[in-house]
C-alpha positions in Angstrom: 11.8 -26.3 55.3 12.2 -30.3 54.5 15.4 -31.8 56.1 16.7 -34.7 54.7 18.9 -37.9 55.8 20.3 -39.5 52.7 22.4 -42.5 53.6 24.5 -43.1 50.0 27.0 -45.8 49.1 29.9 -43.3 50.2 28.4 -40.8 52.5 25.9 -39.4 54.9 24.1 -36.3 54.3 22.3 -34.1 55.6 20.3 -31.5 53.2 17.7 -28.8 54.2 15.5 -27.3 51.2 13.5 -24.4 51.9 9.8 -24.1 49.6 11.2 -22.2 46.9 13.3 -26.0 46.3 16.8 -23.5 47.3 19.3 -25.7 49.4 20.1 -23.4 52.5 22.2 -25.8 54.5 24.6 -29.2 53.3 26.5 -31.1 55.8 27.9 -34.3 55.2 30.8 -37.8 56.9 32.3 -40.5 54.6 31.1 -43.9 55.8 33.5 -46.7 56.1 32.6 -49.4 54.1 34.2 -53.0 54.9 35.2 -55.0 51.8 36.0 -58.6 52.6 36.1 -60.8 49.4 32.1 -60.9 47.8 31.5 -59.3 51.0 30.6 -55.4 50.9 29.2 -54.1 54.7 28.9 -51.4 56.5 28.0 -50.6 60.6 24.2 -49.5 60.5 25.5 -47.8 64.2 27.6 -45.6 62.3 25.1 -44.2 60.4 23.1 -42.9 63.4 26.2 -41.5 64.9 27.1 -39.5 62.0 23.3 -38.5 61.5 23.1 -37.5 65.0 26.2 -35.2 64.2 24.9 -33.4 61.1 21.3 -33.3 62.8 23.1 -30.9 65.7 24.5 -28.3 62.7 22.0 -27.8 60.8 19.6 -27.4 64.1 22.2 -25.2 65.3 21.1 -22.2 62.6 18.3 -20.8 64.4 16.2 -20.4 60.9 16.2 -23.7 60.1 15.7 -25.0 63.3 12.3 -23.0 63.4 11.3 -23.2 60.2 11.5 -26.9 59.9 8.1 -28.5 58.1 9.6 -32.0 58.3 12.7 -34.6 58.0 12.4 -37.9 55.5 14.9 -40.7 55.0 16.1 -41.5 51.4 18.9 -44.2 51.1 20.1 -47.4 48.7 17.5 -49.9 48.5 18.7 -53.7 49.5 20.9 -52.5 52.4 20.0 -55.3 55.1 20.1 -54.2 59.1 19.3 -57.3 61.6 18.2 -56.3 64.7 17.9 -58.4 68.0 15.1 -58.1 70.7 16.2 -55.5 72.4 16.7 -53.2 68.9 19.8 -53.8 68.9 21.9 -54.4 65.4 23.4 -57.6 65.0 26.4 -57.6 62.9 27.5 -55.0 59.9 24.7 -54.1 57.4 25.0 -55.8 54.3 24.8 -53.0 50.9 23.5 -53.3 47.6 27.1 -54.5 45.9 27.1 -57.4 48.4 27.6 -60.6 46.2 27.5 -63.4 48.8 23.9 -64.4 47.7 24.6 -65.1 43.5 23.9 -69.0 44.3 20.8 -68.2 46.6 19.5 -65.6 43.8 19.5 -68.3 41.7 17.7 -71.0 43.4 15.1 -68.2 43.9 14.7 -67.4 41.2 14.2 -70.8 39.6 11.1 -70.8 42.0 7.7 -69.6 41.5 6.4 -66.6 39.5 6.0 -64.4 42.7 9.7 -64.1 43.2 10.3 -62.0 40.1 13.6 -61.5 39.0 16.4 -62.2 41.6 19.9 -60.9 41.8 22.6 -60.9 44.9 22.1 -57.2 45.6 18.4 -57.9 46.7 17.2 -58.8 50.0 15.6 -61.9 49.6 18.3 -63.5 48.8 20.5 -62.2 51.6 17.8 -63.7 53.8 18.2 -67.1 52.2 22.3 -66.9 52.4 22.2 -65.9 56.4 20.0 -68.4 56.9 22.0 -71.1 55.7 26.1 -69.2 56.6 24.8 -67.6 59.8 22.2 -69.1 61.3 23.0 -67.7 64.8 22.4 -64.2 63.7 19.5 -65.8 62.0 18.1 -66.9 64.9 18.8 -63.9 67.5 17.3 -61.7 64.6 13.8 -60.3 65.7 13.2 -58.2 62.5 15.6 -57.9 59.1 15.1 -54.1 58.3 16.1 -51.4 55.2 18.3 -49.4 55.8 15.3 -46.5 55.3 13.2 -48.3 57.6 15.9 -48.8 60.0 17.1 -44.8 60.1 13.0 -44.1 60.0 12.7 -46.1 63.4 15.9 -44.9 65.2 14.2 -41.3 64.6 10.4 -42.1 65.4 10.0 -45.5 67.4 8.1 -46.9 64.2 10.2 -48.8 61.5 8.6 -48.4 58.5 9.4 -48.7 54.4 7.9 -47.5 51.0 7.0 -50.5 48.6 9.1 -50.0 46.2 12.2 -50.7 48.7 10.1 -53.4 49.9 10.3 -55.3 46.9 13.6 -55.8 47.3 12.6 -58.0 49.7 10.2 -60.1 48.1 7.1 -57.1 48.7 4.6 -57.7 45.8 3.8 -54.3 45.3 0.3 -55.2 43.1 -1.1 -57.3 45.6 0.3 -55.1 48.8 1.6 -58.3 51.0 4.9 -60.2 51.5 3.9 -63.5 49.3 3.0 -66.4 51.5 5.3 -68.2 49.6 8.6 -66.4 50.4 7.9 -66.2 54.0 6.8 -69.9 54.3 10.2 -70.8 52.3 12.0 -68.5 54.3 10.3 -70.1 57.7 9.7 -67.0 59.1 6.3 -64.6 59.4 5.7 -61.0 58.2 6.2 -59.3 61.1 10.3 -60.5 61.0 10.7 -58.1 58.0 10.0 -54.1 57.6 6.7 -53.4 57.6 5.1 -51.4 54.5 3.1 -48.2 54.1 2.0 -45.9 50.9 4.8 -43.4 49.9 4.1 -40.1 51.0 2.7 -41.6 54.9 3.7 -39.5 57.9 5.4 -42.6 59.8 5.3 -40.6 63.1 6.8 -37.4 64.8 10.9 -37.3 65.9 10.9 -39.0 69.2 11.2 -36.5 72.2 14.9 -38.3 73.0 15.9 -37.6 69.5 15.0 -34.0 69.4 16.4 -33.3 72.5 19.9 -34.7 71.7 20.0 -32.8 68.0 18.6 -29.5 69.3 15.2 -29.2 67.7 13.6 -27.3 70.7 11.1 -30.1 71.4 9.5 -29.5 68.7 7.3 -32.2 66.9 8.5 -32.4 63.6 6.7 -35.1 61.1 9.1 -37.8 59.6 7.2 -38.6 55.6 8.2 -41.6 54.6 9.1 -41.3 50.9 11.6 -43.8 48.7 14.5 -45.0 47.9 17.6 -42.8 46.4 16.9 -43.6 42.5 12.8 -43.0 43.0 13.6 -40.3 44.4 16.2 -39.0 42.1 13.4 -38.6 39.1 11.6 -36.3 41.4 14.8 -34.4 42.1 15.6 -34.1 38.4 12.7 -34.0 36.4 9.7 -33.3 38.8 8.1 -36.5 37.5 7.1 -35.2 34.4 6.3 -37.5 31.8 9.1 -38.0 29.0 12.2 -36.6 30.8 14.7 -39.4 31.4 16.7 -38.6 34.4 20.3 -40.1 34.7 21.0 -38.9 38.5 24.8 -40.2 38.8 26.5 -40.7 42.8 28.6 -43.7 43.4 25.7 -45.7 40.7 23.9 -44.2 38.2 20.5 -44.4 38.0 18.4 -44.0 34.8 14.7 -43.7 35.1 11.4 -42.4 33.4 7.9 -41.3 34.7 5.3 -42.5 32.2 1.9 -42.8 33.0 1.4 -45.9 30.6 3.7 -48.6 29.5 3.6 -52.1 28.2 6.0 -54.7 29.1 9.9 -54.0 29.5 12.5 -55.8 28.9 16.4 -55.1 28.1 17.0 -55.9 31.5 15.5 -52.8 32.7 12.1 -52.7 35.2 8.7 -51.2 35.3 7.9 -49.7 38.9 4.4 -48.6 39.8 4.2 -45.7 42.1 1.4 -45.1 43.1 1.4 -42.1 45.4 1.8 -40.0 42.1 0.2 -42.5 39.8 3.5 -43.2 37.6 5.4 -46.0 36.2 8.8 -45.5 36.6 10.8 -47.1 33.7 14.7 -48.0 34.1 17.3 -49.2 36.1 20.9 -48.5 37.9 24.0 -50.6 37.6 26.2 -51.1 40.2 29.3 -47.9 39.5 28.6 -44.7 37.9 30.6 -42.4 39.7 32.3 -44.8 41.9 34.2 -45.3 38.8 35.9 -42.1 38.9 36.5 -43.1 42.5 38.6 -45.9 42.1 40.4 -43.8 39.3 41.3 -41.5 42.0 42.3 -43.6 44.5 44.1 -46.1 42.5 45.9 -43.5 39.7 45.6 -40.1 41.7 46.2 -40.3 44.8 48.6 -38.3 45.6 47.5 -35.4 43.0 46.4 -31.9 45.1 43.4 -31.5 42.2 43.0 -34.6 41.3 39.9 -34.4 39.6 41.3 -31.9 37.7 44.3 -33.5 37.1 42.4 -36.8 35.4 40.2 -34.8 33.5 42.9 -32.8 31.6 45.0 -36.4 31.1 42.0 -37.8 29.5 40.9 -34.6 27.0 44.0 -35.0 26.3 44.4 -38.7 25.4 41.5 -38.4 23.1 38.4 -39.7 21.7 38.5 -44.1 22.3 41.6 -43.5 24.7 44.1 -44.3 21.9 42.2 -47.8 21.8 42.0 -48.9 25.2 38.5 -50.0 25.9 37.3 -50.5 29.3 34.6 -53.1 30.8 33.2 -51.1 33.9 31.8 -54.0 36.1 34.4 -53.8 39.0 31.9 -55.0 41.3 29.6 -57.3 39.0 26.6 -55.7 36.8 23.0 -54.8 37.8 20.9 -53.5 35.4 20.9 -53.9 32.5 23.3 -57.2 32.4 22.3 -58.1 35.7 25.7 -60.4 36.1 26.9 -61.0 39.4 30.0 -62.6 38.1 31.2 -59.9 35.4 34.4 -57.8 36.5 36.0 -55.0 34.7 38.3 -55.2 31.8 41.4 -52.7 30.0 41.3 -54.7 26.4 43.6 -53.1 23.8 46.4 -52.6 26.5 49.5 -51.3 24.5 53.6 -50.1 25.4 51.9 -46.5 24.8 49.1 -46.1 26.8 49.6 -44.7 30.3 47.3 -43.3 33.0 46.2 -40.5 31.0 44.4 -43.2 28.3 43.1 -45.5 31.1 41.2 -42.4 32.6 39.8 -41.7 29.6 38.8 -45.5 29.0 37.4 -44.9 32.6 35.4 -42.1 32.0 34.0 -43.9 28.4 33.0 -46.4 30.3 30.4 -44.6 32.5 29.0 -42.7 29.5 28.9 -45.7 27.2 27.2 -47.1 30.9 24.4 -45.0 30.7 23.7 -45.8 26.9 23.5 -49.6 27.9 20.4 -48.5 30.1 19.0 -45.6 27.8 18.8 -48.4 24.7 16.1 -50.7 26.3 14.6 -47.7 28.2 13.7 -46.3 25.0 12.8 -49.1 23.0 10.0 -49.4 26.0 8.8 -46.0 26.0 9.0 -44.7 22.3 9.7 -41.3 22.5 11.7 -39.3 24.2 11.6 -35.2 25.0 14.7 -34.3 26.9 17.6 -36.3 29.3 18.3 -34.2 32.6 21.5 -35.2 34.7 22.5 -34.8 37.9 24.1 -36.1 40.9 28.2 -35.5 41.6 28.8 -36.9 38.5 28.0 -34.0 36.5 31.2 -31.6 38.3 33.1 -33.5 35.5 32.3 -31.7 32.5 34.3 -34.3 30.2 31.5 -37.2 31.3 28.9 -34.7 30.4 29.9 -34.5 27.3 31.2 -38.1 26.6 27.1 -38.6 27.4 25.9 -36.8 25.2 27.8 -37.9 22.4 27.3 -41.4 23.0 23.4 -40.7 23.2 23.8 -38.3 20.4 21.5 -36.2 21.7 21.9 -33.1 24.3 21.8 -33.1 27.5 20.4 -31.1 30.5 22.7 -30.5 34.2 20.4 -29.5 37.1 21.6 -26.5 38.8 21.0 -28.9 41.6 23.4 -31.7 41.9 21.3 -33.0 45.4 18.7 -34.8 43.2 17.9 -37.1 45.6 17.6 -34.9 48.5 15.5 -32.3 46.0 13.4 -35.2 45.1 13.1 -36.7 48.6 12.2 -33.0 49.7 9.5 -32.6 46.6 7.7 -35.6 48.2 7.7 -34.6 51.7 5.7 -31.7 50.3 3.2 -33.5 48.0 2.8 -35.8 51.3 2.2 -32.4 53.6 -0.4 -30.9 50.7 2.3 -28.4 50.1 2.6 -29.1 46.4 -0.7 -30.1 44.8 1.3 -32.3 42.1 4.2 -33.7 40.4 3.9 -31.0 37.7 4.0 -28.2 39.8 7.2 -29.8 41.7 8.3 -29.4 38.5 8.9 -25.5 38.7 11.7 -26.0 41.7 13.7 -27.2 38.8 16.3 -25.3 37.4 18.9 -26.3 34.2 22.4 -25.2 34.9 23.1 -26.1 30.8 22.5 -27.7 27.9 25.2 -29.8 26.3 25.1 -30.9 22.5 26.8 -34.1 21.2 29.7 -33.9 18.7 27.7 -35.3 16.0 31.3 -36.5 14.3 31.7 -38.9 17.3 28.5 -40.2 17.4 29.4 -43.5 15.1 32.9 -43.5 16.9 31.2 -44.1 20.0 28.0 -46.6 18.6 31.0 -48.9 17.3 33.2 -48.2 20.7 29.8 -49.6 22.7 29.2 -52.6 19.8 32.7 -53.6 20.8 32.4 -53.4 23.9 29.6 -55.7 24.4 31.2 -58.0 22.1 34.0 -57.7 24.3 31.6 -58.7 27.4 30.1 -61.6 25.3 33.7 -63.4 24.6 34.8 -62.8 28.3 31.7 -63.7 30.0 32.7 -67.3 30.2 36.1 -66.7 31.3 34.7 -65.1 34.9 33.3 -68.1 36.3 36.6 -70.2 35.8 38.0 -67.0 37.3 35.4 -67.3 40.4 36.9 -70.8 41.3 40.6 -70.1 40.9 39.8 -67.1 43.4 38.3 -69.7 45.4 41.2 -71.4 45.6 43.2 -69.1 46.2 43.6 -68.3 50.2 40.9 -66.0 51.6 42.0 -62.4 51.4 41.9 -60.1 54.6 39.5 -57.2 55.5 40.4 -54.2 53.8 38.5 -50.5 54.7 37.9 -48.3 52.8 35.8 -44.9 52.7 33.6 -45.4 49.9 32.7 -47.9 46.6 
């Protein structure tokens, strides 16, 4: 059995697969996250708790704690952990939707070819912004971790990351090094940020302290260092098999394709070498997929006993194009494929006659005609395409299934499995044990729940809801940065918690 720890934006979890890729055990604790202005953080010490927590019940079934093969670590990439000399954190974590680093992302990436394309939710910028807002946690800083590496050190001794989460932090993945360039601009040496092995490495065994305090028996169980939530989400849904786009939608939604050969991208997508399975994986995720439907709960629903329910049934019932209302769904800026740190959201077309049923249904357009904006360009790279899997928690809305495949026009697959990322972080641990010889075979633990067809007569309804839509983005798109400075303005607004993004 393959146990893993998969830190999200909202959650942490704990998920054990046995080899026939069946789920036998699912435990998981909302994280707080701490939204301060651009700031979005979280307490990296909470995260052990919790996994310390979850470790203890699923050790506590007695076939699982025997049968255990090995554990692996799969969170967001860009989630930045400072730790002092003595391994202790310094400050919150910063996440992936942290914006505090749009003006240092852009002097970066106004530099040299070797920083690639810079953004606010990457590392390397964060590095830049503590550097010059808090240089005494700068300073007392021994290493800046992932949050992967981070969790893979608290459980082995040994903090370690893939590549491909590396990169977020400047890693050039071709030539296997931190560029000189970065660290000499940064003023700091390599051995300040998380140190890099292949995908698929056996970082080290659970520390004797660790498996003592979760129960494992004193066992030595292996820890398999294997990616990041997205990477590991195209395992989890399509087994890595060439031509099967995977949407795996949690709080983001990620849309990827394993190819073995691809040209140039563009579109505001990327092209990701992994090497450990000798695949390019072709896509992108934007910042809220099913943190959408979040906020529509908590803001509109609240109070609802089946509130999930509840908003799906207002929004069949408003209709196709929600009576007019379209939505812009950048609450927290855009990643891919707008890559816009400044964008918010937007209701446009608000009339007398709309109420919430309408504005959940604009919601819930939004995160299908979301998937479409990736899906265009990822296509347009890779020519043809053979099927679309989803998963993720996403998919227990049937409505946003279906909105998907309409605005695609083309059906759609659900996984049986809606842990992707855990399936796919599990598939990994066994190609890295020699369990599975390949990505094909992984392939088999996949199961389709269904297959759901478009309504081909709202195909052009949606095309020309997603043309004005990004029309609608266009004309506003100047409007957000006079927006930015009035906020600035404004006076600072205090701490607010809340349980997820």
């Amino acid at each position: 059995m393959i146990l893993v720890l998969n830190l999200g934006l909202k959650s942490l979890r704990v998920v054990v697969f046995d080899r026939r890729g069946e789920r036998v055990f699912v435990a998981s604790r909302e994280v707080e996250t701490h939204l301060d202005g651009e700031k979005v953080e979280q307490e990296a010490e909470e995260w052990w708790r919790v996994a310390v927590v979850l470790f203890r019940e699923a050790m506590a079934m007695d076939g699982i704690r025997r049968g255990l093969s090995a554990v692996t670590v799969t969170t967001s990439a860009c989630n930045l952990v400072c730790e002092d000399e003595r391994g202790g954190v310094l400050g919150r974590a910063m996440l992936v939707a942290d914006k505090r680093a749009a003006g240092e992302a852009e002097e970066l990436g106004r530099g040299e070819r070797w920083v690639g394309r810079m953004d606010a939710s990457m590392t390397a910028p964060r590095l830049r912004w503590l550097q010059e807002h808090e240089p005494e946690r700068w300073r007392a800083a021994r290493r800046f971790l992932t949050s992967n590496g981070w969790l893979v050190g608290r459980l082995t001794g040994r903090a370690v990351t893939d590549p491909l989460d590396a990169a977020k932090a400047g890693y050039d993945v071709d030539a296997g090094e931190y560029p000189g360039g970065l660290l000499e601009l940064l003023g700091i040496g390599v051995e300040r940020l998380t140190p890099v092995v292949p995908m698929l490495t056996v970082a080290g065994v659970v520390q004797a302290s660790v498996a003592e305090a979760v129960g494992m028996d004193g066992r030595e169980v292996p820890v398999v260092v294997t990616g990041y939530d997205a990477v590991c989400g195209v395992f989890g849904t399509g087994g890595g098999m060439e031509g099967v786009v995977c949407d795996v939608s949690g709080t983001v939604t990620s849309l990827r394709v394993a190819v073995a050969s691809v040209g140039a991208v563009d579109g505001g997508i990327q092209r990701q070498w992994e090497g450990a399975t000798g695949r390019y994986l072709v896509g992108g995720s934007n910042n809220l997929g099913g943190g959408l439907v979040e906020w529509l709960r908590q803001g509109f629903y609240g109070v609802e006993t089946d509130a999930y329910g509840m908003m799906e049934r207002e929004a069949v019932a408003a209709g196709p194009a929600a009576g007019g209302l379209v939505f812009l769904p950048y609450l927290m800026g855009e990643r891919a494929p707008l890559w816009d740190d400044e964008v918010r959201g937007v209701f446009f077309g608000l009339e007398r006659r709309h109420g919430r049923r309408e504005m959940a249904r604009a919601v819930m357009e939004g995160c299908a005609l979301a998937t479409a904006a990736l899906f265009d360009p990822l296509q347009a790279a890779v020519g043809s395409v053979e099927r679309i899997r989803l998963s993720g928690g996403l998919t227990r809305i049937p409505l946003v299934t279906q909105l998907k495949a309409d605005v695609l026009g083309m059906a759609v697959e659900v996984n049986e499995e809606f842990e992707s990322t855990a399936l796919g972080a599990a598939i990994l641990s066994w190609l890295a044990l020699g369990v599975l010889g390949s990505a094909e075979e992984a392939a088999g633990l996949i199961r389709v729940r269904e297959t759901v067809w478009p309504r081909e007569h709202l195909a052009g309804v949606y095309r020309e809801l997603m043309a004005l839509q990004q029309e609608l983005y266009a004309s506003c798109r100047p409007l957000f940065a006079r927006r930015r400075d009035l906020m600035a303005r404004l006076p600072a607004e205090s701490a607010t918690v809340v349980s997820n993004l």
